[in-house]
Each structure stands twice: as structure tokens, then as C-alpha cells.
C-alpha positions as CSV (number, residue, x, y, z in Angstrom):
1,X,-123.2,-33.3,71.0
2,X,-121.8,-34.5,67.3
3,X,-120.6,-32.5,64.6
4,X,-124.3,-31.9,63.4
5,X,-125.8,-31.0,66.2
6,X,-123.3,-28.2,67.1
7,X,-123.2,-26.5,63.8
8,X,-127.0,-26.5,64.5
9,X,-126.5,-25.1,67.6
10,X,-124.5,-22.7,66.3
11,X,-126.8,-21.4,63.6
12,X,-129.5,-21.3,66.5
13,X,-127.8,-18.8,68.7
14,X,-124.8,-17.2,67.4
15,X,-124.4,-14.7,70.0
16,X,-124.1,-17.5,72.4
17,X,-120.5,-18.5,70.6
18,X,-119.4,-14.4,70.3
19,X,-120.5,-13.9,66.7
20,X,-121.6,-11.0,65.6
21,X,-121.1,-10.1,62.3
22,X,-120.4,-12.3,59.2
23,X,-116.6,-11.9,59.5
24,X,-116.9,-13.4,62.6
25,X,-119.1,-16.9,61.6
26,X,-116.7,-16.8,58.6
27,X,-114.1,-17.1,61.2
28,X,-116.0,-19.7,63.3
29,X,-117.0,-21.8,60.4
30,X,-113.2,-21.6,59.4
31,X,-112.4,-22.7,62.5
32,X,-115.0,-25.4,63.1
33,X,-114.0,-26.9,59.7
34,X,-110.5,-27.2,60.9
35,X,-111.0,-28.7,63.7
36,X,-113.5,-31.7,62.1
37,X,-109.8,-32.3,60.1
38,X,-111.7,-30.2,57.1
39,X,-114.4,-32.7,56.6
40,X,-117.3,-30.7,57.8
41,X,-117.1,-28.3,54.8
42,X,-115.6,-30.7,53.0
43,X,-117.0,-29.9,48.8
44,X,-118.4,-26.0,50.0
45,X,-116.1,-24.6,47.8
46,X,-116.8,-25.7,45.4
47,X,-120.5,-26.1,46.2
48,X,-120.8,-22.0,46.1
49,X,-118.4,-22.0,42.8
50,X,-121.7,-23.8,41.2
51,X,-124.3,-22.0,42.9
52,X,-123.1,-18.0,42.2
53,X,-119.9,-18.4,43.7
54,X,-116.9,-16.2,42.1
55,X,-115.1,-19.6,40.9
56,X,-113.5,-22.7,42.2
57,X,-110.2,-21.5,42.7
58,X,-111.3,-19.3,45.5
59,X,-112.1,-19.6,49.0
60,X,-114.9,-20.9,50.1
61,X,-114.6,-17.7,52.9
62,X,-114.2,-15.5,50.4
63,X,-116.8,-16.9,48.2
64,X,-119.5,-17.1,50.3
65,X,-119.0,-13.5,51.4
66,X,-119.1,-12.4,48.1
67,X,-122.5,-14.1,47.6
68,X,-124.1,-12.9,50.8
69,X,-123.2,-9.4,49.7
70,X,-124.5,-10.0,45.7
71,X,-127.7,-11.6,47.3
72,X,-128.3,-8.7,50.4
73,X,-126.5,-5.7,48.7
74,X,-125.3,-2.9,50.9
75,X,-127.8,-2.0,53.1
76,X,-128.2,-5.4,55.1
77,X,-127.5,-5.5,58.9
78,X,-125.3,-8.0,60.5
79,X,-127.8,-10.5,61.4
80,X,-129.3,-10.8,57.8
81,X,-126.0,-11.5,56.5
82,X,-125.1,-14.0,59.2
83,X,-128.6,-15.5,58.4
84,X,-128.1,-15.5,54.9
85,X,-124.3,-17.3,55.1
86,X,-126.1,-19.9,57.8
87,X,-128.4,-20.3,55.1
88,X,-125.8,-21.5,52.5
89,X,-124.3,-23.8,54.9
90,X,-127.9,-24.9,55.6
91,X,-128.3,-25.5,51.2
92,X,-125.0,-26.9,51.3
93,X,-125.5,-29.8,53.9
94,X,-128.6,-30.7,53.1
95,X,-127.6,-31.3,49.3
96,X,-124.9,-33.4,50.6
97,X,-127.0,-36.0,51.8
């Protein structure tokens, strides 16, 4: 399974990989960048800086938590808001190519 396919899989069934709630696939996407040597997120940050992110200078963790929570507001559950961050990487990918 490449790169693509696992993110995919992922975003399919996050339960599966012990996410639960946004911190969590923050923490996995973290991860999951780090270990493609930063080049599967390579650009996000700066991809949510120009769609409603806080600014470039931030993280893109930080960032795209921020954004979830402007878009949601307060009263989302977990799986909206893991939906709506798979979402951005979803936007985020696909504009890349």
C-alpha cells in the first residue's frame, strides 16, 4: 500500500488506526508526515495560511485546528471535526496535483 493509498485508508476508517478525536488525527497526520521524511504534507502550512489559516508562521497542526473549530464552532462532535480536518487534507492534495 503507497503513501496515497494509506492516507486514504486512513480517512476511510479512523477508528481502525485508534483515532478518535481531532487531537488524535492531528497527532497521526503529524506522525504520518514525519515518517514520509515531511513530504506528504509537504506546502499544508502554508496551504491553510491561504485558505483561513491563522498565518504562515504557524503550524500547520495548530492551523488546521483553528479552522475546523472557526468552520464547526463549539457544538460539533468528534467525528465532524475529524471529517472536516480529513476534509482539508482531502482540498489540500487534490490542489496539489
Amino acid at each position: 500500500m503507497d503513501t496515497g493509498d494509506r492516507a486514504a485508508d486512513v480517512m476511510r476508517r479512523p477508528g481502525a488506526y485508534g483515532i478518535g478525536n481531532l487531537e488524535q488525527a492531528l497527532a497521526f497526520f503529524d506522525g504520518f508526515d514525519t515518517a514520509t521524511e515531511f513530504a506528504f504534507l509537504n506546502g499544508f502550512r502554508e496551504w491553510l495560511a491561504r485558505n483561513g489559516g491563522d498565518g504562515p508562521n504557524l503550524t500547520w497542526n495548530y492551523q488546521a485546528s483553528q479552522l475546523v473549530a472557526r468552520r464547526l464552532g463549539t457544538g460539533a462532535g468528534d467525528a465532524e471535526r475529524i471529517n472536516e480536518f480529513f476534509g482539508l487534507v482531502r482540498e489540500f492534495l487534490t490542489a496539489g496535483d
